[in-house]
N, C-alpha and C positions, 0 to 999 in steps of 0.2 A: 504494500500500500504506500502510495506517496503520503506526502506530506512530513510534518517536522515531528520528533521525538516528542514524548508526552511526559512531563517535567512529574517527580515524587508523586506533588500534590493533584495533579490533573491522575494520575492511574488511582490515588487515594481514594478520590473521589468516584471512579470508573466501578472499582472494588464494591465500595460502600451502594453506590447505585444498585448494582448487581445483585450483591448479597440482601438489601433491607428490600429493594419491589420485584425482583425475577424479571419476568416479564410483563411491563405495564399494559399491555395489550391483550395480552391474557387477562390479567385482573378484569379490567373492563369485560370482557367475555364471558364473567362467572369460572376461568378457573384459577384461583389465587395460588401464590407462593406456598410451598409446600417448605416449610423451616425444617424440617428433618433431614431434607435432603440439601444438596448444594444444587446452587442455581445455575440453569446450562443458557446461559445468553450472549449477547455478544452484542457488543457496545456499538451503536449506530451514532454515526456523527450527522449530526441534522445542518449542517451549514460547512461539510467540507474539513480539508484536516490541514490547510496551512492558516489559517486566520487567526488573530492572538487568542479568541474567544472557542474557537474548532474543539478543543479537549473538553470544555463544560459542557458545549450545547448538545450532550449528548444523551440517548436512552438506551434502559438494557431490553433490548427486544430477543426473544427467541428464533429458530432457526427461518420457522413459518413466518412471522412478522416481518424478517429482516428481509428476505428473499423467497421472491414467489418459486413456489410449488418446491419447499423444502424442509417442511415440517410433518408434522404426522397429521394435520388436517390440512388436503389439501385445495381447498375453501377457502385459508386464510386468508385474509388482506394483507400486502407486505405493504414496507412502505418503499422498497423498490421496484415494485411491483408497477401499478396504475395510483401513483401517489397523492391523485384527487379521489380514487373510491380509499383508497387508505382513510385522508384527514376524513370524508364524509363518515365512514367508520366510526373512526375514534376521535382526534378532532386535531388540531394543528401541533404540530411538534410543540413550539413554545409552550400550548398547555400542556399538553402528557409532561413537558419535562416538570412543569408546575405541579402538578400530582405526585410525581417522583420525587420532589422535593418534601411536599407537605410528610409523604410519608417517610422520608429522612427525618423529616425533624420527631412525628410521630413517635420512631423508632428510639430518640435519644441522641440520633448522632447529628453531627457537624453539615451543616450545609456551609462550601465555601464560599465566601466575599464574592466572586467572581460568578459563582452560580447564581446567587441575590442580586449582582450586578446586572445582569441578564434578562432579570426577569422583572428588574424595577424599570431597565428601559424600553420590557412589552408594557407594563404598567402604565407608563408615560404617553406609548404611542397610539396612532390614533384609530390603527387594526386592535389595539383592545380594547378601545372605545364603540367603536363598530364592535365587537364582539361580545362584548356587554351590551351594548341595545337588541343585539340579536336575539341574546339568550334571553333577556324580560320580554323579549314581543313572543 
């Protein structure tokens, strides 16, 4: 894979994703992390893997989510796939990564500066503005 090495704290982060939600697309699906076992995901980068911001903006999707017709329902929505029935799915990367976070914090652990960075300037912008009147209409 191109792009630039992934510094301590961006894989810390990759880990902790991984480990606290499995797969966020799954959850959504009704089938939730299973803590007994270890989580078989694989870290998706939603905006590319050289931008300074490329290591945060990312989610731990499983095999089926990550890439179509590679999981054990082959049904799934990936989000390499047809990336508009993806977001219609589930809904736009920025949120899911907002999920993934909430249950970071849920869990006890650390969400990084730079992942709250992220999501204070979909906060700001004016697609969550649109995206909030959506959701109330």
């Amino acid at each position: 894979m191109d792009g630039r090495s992934k510094t301590k704290g961006e894989q810390r982060w990759h880990d902790t994703v991984a480990d606290v939600c499995g797969c966020i697309c799954c959850i959504l699906d009704g089938r939730p992390r299973n803590y007994e076992e270890q989580a078989y995901v694989s870290i998706h980068h939603c905006d590319g893997r050289t931008k300074k911001h490329a290591h945060w903006y990312v989610l731990p999707l499983c095999a089926g989510h990550h890439q179509p017709g590679t999981g054990p329902i082959k049904s799934m929505k990936a989000v390499h796939g047809n990336k508009a029935e993806f977001i219609a799915e589930y809904a736009r990367e920025i949120a899911l990564l907002e999920a993934c976070t909430q249950m970071v914090e849920v869990a006890g652990r650390d969400v990084p500066v730079e992942v709250r960075a992220l999501l204070a300037k979909w906060y700001a912008s004016q697609q969550y503005q649109n995206h909030q009147n959506e959701a109330a209409a």
